[in-house]
N, CA, C and O atoms as a Tripos MOL2 file, in Angstrom:
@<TRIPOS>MOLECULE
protein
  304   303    76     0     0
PROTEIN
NO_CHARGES

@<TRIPOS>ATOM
      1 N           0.8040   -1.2040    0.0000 N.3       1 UNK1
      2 CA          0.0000    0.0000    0.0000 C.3       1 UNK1
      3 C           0.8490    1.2710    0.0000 C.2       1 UNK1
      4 O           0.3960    2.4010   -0.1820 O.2       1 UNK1
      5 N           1.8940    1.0200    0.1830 N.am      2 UNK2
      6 CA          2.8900    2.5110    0.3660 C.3       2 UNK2
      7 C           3.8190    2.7070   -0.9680 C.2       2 UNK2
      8 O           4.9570    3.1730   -0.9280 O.2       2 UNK2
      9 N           3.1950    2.3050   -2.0780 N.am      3 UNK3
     10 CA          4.1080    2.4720   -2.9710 C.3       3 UNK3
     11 C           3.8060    3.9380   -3.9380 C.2       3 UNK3
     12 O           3.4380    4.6920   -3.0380 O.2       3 UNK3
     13 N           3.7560    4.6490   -5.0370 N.am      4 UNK4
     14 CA          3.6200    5.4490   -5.6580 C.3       4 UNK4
     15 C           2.5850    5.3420   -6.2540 C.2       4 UNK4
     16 O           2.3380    4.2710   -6.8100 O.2       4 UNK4
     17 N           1.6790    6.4120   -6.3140 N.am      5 UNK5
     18 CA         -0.1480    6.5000   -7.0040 C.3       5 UNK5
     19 C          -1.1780    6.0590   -5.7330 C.2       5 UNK5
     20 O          -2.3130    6.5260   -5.6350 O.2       5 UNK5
     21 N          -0.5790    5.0400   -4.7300 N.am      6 UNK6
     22 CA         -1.9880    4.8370   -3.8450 C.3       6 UNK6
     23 C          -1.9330    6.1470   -2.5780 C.2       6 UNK6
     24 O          -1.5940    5.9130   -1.4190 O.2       6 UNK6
     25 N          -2.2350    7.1730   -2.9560 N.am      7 UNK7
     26 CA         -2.2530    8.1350   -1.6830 C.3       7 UNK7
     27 C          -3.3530    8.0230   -0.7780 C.2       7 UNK7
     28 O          -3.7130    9.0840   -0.2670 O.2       7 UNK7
     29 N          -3.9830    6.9670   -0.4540 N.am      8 UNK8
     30 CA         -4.7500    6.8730    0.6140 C.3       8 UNK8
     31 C          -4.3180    5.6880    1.6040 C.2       8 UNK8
     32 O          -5.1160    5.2770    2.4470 O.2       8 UNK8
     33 N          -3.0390    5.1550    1.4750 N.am      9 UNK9
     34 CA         -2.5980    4.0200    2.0590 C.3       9 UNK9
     35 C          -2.5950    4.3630    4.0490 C.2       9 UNK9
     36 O          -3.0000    3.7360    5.0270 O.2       9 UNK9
     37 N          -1.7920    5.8950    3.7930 N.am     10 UNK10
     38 CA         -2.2040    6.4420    5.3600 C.3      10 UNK10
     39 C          -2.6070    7.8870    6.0570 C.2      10 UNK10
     40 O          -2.1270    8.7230    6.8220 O.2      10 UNK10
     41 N          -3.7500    7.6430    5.3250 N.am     11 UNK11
     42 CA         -4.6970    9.0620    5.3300 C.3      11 UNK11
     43 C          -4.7720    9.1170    6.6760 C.2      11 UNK11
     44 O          -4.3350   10.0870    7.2960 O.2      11 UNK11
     45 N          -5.3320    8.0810    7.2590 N.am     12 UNK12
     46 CA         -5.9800    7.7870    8.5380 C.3      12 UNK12
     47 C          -5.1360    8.2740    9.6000 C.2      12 UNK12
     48 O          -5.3730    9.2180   10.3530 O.2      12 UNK12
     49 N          -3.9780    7.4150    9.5710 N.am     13 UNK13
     50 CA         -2.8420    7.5330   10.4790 C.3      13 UNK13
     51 C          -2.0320    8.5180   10.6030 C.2      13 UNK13
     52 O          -1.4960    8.8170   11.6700 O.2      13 UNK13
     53 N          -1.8450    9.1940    9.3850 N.am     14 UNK14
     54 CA         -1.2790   10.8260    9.1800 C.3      14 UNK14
     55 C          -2.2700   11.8180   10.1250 C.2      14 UNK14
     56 O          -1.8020   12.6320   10.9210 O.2      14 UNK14
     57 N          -4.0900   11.5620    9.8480 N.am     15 UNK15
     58 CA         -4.6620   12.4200   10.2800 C.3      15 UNK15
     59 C          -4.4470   12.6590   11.9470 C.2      15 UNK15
     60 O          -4.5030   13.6350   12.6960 O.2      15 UNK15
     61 N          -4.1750   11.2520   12.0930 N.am     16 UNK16
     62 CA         -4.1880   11.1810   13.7490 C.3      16 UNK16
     63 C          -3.1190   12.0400   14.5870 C.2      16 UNK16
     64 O          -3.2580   12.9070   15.4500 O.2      16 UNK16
     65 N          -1.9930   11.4490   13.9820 N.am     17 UNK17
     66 CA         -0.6370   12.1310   14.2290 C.3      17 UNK17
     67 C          -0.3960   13.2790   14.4040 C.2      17 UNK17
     68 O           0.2660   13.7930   15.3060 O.2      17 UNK17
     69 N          -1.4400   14.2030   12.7070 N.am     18 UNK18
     70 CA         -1.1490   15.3100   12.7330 C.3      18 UNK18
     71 C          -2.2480   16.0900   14.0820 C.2      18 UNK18
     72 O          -1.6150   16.8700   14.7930 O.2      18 UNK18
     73 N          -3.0890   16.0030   14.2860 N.am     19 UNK19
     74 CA         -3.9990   15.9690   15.3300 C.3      19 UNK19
     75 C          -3.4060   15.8610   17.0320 C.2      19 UNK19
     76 O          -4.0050   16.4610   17.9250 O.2      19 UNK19
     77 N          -2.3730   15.1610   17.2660 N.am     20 UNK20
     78 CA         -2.1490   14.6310   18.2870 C.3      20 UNK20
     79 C          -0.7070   15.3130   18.6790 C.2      20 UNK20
     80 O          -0.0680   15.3880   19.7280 O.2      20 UNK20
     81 N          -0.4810   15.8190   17.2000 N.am     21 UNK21
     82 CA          0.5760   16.9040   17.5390 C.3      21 UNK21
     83 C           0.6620   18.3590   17.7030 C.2      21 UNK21
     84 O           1.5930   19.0100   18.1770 O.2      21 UNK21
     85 N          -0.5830   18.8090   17.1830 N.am     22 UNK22
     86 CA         -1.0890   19.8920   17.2610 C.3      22 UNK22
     87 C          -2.0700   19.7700   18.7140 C.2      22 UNK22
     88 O          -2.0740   20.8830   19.2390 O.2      22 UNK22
     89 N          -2.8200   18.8690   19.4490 N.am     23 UNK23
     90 CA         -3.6620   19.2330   20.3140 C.3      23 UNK23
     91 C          -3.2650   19.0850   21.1620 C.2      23 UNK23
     92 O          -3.9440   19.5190   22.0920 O.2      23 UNK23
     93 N          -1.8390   18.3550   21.5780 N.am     24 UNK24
     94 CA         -1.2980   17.7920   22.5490 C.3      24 UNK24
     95 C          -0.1140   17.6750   22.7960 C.2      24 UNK24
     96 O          -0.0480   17.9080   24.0030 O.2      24 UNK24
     97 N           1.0740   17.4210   22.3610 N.am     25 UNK25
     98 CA          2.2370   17.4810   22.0770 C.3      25 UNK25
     99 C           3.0890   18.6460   22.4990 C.2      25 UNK25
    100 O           3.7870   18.7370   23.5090 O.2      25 UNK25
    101 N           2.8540   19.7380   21.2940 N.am     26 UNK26
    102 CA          3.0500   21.0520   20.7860 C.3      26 UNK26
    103 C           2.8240   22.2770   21.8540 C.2      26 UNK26
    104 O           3.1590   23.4540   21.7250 O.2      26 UNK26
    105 N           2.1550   21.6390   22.9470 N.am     27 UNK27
    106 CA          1.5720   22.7710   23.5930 C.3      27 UNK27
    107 C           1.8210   21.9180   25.2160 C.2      27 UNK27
    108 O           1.1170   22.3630   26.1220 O.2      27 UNK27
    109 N           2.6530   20.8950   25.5340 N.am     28 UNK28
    110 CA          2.9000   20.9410   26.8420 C.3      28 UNK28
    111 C           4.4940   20.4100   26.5200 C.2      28 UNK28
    112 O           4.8700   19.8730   25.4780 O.2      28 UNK28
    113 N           5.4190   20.7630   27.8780 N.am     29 UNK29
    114 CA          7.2300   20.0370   27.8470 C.3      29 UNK29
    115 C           6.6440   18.8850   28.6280 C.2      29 UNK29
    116 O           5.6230   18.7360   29.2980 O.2      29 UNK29
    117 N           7.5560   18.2110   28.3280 N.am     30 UNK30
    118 CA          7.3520   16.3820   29.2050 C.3      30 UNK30
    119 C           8.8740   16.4000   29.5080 C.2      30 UNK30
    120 O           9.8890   16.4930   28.8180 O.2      30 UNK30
    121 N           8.5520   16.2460   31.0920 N.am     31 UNK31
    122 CA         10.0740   16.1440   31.9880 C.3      31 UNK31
    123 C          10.5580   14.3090   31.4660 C.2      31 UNK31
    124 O          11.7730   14.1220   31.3980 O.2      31 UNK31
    125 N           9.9200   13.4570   31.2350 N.am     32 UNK32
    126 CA         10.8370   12.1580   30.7660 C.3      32 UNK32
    127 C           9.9640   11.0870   30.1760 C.2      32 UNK32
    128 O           8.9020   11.1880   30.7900 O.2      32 UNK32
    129 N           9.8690   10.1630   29.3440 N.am     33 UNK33
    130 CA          9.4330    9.7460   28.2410 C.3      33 UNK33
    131 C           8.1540    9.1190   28.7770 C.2      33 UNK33
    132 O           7.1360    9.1000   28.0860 O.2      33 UNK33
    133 N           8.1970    8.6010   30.0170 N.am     34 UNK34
    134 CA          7.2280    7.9590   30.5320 C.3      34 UNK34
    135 C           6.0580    8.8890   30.4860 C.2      34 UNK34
    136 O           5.0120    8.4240   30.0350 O.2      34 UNK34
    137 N           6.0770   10.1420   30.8870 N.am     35 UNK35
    138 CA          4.9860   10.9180   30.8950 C.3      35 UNK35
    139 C           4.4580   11.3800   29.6770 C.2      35 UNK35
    140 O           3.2790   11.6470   29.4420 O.2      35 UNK35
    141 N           5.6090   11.4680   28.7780 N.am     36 UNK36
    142 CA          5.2190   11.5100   27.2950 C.3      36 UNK36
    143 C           4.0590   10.2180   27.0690 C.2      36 UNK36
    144 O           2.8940   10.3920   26.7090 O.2      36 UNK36
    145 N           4.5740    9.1600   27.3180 N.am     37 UNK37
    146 CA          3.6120    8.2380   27.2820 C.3      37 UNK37
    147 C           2.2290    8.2280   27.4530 C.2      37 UNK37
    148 O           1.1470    8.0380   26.8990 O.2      37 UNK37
    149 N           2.9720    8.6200   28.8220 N.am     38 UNK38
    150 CA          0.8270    8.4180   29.8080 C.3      38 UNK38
    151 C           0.1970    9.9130   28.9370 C.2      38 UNK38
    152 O          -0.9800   10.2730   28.8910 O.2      38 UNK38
    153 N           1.2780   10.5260   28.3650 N.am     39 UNK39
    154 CA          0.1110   11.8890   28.3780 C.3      39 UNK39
    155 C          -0.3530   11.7740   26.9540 C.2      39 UNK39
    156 O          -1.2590   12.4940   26.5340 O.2      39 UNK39
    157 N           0.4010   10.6570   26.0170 N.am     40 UNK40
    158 CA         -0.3220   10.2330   24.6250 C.3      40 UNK40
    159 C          -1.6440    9.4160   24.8290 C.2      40 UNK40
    160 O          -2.8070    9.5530   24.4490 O.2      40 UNK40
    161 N          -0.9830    8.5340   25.5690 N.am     41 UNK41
    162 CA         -2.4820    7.3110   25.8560 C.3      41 UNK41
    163 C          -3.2930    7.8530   26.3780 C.2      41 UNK41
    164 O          -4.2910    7.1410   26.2610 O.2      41 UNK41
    165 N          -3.6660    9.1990   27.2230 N.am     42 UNK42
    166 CA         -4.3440    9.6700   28.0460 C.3      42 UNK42
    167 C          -5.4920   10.6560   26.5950 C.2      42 UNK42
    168 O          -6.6560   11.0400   26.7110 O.2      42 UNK42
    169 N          -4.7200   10.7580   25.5960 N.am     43 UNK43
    170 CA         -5.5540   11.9810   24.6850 C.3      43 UNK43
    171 C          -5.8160   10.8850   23.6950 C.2      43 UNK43
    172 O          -6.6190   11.2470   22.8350 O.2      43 UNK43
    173 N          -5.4870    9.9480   23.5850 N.am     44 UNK44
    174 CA         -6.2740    8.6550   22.6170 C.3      44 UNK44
    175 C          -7.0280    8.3210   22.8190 C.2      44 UNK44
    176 O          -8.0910    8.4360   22.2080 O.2      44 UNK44
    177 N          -6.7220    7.5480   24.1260 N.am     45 UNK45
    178 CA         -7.6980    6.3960   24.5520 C.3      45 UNK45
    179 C          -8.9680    7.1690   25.6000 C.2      45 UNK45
    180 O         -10.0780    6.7270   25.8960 O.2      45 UNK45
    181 N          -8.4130    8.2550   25.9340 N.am     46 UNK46
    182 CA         -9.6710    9.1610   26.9870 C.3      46 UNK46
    183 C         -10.2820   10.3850   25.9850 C.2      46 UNK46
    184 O         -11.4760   10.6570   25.8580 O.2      46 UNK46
    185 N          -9.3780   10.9140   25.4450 N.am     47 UNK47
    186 CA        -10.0310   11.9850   24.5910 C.3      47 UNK47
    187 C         -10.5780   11.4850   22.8580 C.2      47 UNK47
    188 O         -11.7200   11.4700   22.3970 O.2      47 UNK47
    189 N          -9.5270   11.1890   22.3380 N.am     48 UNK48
    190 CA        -10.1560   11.2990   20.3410 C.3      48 UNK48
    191 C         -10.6490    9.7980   20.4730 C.2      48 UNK48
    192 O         -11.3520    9.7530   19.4630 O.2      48 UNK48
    193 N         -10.7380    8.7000   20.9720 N.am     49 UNK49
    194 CA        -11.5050    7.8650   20.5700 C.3      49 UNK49
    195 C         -13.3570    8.0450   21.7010 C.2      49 UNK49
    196 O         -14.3420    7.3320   21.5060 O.2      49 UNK49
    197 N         -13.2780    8.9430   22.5480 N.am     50 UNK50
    198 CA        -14.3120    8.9420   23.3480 C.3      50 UNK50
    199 C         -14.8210   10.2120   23.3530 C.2      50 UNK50
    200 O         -16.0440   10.2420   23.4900 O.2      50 UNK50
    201 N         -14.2610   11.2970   23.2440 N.am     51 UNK51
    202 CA        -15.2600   12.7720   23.7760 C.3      51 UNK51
    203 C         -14.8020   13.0540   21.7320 C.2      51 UNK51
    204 O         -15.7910   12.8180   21.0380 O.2      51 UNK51
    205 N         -13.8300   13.3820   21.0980 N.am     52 UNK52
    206 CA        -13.7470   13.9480   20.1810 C.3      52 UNK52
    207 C         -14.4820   14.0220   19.0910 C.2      52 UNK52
    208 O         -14.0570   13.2710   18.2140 O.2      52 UNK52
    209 N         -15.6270   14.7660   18.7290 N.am     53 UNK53
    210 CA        -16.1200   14.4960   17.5030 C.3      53 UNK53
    211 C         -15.6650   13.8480   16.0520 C.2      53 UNK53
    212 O         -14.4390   13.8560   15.9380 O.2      53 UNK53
    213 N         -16.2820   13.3540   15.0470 N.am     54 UNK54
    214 CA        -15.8030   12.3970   14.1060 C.3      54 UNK54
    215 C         -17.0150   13.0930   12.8430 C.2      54 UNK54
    216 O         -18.2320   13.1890   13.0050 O.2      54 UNK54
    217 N         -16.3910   13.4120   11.8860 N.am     55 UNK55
    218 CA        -16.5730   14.0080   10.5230 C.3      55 UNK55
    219 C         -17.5530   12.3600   10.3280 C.2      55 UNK55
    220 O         -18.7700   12.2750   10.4920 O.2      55 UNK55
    221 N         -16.7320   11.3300    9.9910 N.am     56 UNK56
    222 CA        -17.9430   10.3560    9.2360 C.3      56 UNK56
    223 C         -19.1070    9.6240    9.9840 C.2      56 UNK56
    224 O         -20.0040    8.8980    9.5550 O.2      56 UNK56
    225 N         -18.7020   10.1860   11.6300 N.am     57 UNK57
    226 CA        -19.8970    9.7120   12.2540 C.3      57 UNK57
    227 C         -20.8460   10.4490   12.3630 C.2      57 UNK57
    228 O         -21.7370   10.1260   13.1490 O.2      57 UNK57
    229 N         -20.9220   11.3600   11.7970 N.am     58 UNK58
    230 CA        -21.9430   12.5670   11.8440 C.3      58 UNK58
    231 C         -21.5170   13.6940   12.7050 C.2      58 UNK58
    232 O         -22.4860   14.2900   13.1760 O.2      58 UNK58
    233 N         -20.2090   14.2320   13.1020 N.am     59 UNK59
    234 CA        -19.9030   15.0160   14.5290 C.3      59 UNK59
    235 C         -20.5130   14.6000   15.6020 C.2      59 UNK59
    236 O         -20.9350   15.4150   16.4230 O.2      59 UNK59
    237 N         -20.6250   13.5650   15.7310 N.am     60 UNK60
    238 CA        -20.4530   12.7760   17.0480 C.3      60 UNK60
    239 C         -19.5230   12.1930   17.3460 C.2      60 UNK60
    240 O         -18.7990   11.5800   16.5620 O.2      60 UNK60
    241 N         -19.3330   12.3130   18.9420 N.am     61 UNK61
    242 CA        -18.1950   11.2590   19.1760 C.3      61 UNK61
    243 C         -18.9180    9.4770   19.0500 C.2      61 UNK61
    244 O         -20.0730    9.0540   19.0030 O.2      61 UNK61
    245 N         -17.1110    8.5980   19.0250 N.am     62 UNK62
    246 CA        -17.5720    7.5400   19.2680 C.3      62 UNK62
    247 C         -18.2510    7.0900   20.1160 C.2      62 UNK62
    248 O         -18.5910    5.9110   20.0140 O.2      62 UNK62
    249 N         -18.6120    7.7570   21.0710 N.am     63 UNK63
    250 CA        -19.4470    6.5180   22.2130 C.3      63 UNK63
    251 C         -20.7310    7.1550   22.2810 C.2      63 UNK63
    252 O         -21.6810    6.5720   22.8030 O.2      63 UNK63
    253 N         -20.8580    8.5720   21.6810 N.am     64 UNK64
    254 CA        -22.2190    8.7140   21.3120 C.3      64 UNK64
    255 C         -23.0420    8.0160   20.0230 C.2      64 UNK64
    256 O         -24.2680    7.9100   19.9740 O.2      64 UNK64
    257 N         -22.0470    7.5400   18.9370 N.am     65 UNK65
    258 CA        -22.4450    7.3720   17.9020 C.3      65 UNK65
    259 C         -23.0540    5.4950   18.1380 C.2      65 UNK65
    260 O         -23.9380    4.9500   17.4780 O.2      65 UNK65
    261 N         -22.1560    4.8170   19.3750 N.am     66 UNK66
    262 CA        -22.4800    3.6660   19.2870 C.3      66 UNK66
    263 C         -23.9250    3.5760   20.3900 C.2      66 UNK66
    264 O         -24.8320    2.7450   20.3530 O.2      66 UNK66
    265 N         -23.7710    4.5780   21.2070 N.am     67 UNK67
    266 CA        -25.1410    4.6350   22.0890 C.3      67 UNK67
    267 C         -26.1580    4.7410   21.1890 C.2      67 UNK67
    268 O         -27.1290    4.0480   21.4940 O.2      67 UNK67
    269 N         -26.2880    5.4710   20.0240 N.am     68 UNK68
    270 CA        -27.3030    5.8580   19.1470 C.3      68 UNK68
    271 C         -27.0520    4.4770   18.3010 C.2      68 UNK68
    272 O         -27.8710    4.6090   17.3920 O.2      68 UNK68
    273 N         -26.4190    3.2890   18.0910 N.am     69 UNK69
    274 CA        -26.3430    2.4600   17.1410 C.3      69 UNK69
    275 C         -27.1800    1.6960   18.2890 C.2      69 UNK69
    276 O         -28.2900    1.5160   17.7890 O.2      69 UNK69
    277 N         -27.1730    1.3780   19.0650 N.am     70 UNK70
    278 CA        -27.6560    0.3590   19.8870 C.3      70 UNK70
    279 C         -29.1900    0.5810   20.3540 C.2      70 UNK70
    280 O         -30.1330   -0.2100   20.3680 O.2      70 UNK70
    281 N         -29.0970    1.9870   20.7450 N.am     71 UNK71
    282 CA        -30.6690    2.1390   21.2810 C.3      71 UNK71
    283 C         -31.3860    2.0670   19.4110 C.2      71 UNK71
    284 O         -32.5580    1.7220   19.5630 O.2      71 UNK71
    285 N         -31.1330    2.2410   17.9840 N.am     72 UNK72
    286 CA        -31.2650    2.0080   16.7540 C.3      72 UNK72
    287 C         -31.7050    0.4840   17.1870 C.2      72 UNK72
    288 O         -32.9200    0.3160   17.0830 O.2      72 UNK72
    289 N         -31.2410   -0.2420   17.4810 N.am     73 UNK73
    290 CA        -31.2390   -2.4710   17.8780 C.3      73 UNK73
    291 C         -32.1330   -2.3270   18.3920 C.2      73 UNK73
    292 O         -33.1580   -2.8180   17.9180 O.2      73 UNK73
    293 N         -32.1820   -1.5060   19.7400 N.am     74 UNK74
    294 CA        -33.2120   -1.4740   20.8090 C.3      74 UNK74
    295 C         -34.6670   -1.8070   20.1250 C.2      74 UNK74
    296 O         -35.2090   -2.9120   20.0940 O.2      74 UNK74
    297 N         -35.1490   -0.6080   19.6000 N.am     75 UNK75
    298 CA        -36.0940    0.0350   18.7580 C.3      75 UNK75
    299 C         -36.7360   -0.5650   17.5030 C.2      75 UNK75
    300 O         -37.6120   -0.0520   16.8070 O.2      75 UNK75
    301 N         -35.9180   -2.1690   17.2900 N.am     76 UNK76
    302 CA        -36.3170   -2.8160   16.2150 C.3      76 UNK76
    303 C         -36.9740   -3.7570   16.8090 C.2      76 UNK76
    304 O         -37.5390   -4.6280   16.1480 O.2      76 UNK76
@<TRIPOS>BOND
     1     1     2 1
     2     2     3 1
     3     3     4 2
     4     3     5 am
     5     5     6 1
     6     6     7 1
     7     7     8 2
     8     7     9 am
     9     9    10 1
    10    10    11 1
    11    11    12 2
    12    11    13 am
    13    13    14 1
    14    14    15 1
    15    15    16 2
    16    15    17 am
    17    17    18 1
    18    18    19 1
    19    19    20 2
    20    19    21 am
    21    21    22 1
    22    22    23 1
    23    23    24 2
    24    23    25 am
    25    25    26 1
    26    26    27 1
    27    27    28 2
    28    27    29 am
    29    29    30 1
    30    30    31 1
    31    31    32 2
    32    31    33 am
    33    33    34 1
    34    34    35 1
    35    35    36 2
    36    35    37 am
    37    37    38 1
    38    38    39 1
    39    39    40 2
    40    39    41 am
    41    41    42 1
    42    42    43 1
    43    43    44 2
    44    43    45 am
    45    45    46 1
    46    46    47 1
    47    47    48 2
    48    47    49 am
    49    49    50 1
    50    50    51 1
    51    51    52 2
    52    51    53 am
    53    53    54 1
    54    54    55 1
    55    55    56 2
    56    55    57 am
    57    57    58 1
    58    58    59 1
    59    59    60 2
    60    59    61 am
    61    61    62 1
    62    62    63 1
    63    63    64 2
    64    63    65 am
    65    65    66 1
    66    66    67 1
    67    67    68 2
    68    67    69 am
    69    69    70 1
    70    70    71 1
    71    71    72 2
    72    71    73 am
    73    73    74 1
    74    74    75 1
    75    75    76 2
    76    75    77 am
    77    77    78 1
    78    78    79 1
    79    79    80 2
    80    79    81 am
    81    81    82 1
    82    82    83 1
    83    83    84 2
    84    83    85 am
    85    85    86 1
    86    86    87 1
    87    87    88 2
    88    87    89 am
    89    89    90 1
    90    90    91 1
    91    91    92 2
    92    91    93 am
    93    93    94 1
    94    94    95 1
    95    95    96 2
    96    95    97 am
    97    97    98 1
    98    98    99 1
    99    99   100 2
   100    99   101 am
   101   101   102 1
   102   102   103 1
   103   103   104 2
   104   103   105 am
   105   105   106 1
   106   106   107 1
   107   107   108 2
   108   107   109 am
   109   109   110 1
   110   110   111 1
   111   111   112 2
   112   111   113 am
   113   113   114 1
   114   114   115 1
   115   115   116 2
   116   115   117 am
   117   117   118 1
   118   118   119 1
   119   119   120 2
   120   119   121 am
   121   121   122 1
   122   122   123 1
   123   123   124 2
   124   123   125 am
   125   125   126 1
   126   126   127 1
   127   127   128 2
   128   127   129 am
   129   129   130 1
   130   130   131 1
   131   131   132 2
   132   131   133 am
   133   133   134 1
   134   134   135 1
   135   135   136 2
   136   135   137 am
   137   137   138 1
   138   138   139 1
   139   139   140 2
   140   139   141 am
   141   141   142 1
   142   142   143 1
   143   143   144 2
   144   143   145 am
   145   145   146 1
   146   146   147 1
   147   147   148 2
   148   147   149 am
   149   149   150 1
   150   150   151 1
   151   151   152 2
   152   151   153 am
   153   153   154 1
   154   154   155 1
   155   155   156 2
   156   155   157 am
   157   157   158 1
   158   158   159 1
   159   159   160 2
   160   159   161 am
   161   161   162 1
   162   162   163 1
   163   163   164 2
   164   163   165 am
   165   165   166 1
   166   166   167 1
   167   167   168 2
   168   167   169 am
   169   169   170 1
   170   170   171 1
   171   171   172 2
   172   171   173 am
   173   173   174 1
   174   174   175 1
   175   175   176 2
   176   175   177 am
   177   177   178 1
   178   178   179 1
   179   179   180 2
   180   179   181 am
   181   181   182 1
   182   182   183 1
   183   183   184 2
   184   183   185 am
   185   185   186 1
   186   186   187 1
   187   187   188 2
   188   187   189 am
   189   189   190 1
   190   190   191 1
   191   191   192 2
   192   191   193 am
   193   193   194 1
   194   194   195 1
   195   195   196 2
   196   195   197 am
   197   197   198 1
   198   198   199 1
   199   199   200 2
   200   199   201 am
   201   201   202 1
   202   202   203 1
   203   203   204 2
   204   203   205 am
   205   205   206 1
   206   206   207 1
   207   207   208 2
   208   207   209 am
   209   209   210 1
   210   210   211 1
   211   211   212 2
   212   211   213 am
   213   213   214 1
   214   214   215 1
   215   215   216 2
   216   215   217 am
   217   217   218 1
   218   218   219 1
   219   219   220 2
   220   219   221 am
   221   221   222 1
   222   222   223 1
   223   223   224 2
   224   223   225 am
   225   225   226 1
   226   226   227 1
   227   227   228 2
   228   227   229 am
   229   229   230 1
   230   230   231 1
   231   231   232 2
   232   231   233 am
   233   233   234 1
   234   234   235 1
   235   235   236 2
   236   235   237 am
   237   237   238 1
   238   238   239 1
   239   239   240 2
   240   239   241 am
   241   241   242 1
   242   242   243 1
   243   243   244 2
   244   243   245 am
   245   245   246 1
   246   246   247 1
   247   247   248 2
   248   247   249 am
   249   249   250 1
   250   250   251 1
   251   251   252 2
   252   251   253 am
   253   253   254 1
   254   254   255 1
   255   255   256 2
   256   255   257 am
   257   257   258 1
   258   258   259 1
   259   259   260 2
   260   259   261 am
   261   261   262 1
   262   262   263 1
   263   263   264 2
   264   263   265 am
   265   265   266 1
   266   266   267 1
   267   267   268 2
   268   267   269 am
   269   269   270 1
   270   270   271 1
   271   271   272 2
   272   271   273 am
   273   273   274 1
   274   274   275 1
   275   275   276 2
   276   275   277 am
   277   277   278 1
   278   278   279 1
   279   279   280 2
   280   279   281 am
   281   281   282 1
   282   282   283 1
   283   283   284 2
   284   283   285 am
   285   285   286 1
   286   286   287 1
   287   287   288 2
   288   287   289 am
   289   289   290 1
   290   290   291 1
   291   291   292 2
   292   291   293 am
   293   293   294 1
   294   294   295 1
   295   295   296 2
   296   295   297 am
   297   297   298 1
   298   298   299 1
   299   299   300 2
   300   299   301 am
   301   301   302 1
   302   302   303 1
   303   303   304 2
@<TRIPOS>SUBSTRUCTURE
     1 UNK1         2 RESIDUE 1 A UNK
     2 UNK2         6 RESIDUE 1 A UNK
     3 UNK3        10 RESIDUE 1 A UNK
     4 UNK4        14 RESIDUE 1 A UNK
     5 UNK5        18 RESIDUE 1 A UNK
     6 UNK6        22 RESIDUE 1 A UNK
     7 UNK7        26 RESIDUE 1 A UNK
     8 UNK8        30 RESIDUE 1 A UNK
     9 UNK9        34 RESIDUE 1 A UNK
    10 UNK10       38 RESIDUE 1 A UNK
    11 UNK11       42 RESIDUE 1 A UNK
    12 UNK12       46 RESIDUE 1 A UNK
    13 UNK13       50 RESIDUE 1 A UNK
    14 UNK14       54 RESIDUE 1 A UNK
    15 UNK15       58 RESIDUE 1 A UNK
    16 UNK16       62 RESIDUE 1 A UNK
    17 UNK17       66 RESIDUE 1 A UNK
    18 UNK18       70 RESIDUE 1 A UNK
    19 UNK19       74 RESIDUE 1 A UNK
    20 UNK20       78 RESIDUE 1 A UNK
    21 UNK21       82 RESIDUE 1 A UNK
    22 UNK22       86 RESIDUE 1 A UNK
    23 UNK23       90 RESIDUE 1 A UNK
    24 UNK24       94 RESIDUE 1 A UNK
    25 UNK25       98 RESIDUE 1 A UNK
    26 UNK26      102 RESIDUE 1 A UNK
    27 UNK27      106 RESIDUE 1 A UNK
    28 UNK28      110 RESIDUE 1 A UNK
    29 UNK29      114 RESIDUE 1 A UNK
    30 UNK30      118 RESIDUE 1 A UNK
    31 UNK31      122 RESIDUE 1 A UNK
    32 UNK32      126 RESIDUE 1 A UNK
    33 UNK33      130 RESIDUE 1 A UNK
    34 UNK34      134 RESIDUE 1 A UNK
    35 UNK35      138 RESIDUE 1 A UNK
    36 UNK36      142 RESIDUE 1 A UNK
    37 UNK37      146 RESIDUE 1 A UNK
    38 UNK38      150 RESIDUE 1 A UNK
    39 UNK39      154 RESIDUE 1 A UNK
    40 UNK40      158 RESIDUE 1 A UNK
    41 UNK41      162 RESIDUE 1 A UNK
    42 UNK42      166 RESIDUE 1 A UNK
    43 UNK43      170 RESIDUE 1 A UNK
    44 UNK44      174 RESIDUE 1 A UNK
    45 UNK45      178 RESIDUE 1 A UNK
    46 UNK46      182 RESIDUE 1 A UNK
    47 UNK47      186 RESIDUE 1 A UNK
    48 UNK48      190 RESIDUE 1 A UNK
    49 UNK49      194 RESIDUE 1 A UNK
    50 UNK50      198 RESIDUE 1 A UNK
    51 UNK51      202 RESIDUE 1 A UNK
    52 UNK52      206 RESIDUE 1 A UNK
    53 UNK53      210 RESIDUE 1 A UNK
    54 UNK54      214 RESIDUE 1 A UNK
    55 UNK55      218 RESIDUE 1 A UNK
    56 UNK56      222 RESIDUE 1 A UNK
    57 UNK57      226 RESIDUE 1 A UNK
    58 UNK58      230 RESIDUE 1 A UNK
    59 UNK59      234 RESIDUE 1 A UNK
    60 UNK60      238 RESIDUE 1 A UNK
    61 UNK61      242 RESIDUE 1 A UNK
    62 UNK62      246 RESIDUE 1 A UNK
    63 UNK63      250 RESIDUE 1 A UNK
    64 UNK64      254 RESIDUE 1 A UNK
    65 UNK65      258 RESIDUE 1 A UNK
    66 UNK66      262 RESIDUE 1 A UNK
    67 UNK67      266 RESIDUE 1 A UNK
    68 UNK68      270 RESIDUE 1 A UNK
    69 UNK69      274 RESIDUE 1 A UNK
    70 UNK70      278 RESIDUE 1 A UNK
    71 UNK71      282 RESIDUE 1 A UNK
    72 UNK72      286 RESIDUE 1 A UNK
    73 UNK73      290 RESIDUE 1 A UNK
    74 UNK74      294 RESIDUE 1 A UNK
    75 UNK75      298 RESIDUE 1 A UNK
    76 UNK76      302 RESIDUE 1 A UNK
């Protein structure tokens, strides 16, 4: 997928990066790598996969979009 002509091989993963360097990164110093750590996993796994809105889910976040997929099950 990473060869020449397929430019969508890492749309996804670029978007994230670039996102995670601009919202988070860029804007605090980290005294030693470990905290670099906790303070990546902390804006992934607590912030852009749970509170952050999402363009193809409709600007919802994920855990609103799956609450609305389920009570959707509910309702059938």
């Amino acid at each position: 997928m990473s060869r020449r002509g397929n430019c969508h091989d890492n749309a996804v993963a670029e978007n994230l990066f670039q996102l995670l360097k601009r919202e988070r990164i860029k804007r605090r110093i980290y005294p030693d790598r470990n905290e670099e750590r906790s303070g990546v996993f902390d804006y992934i796994e607590m912030f852009y996969n749970s509170k952050r809105p999402h363009i193809y889910s409709g600007n919802v976040s994920p855990v609103q979009f799956d609450q609305l997929y389920f009570n959707r099950l509910k309702s059938v």
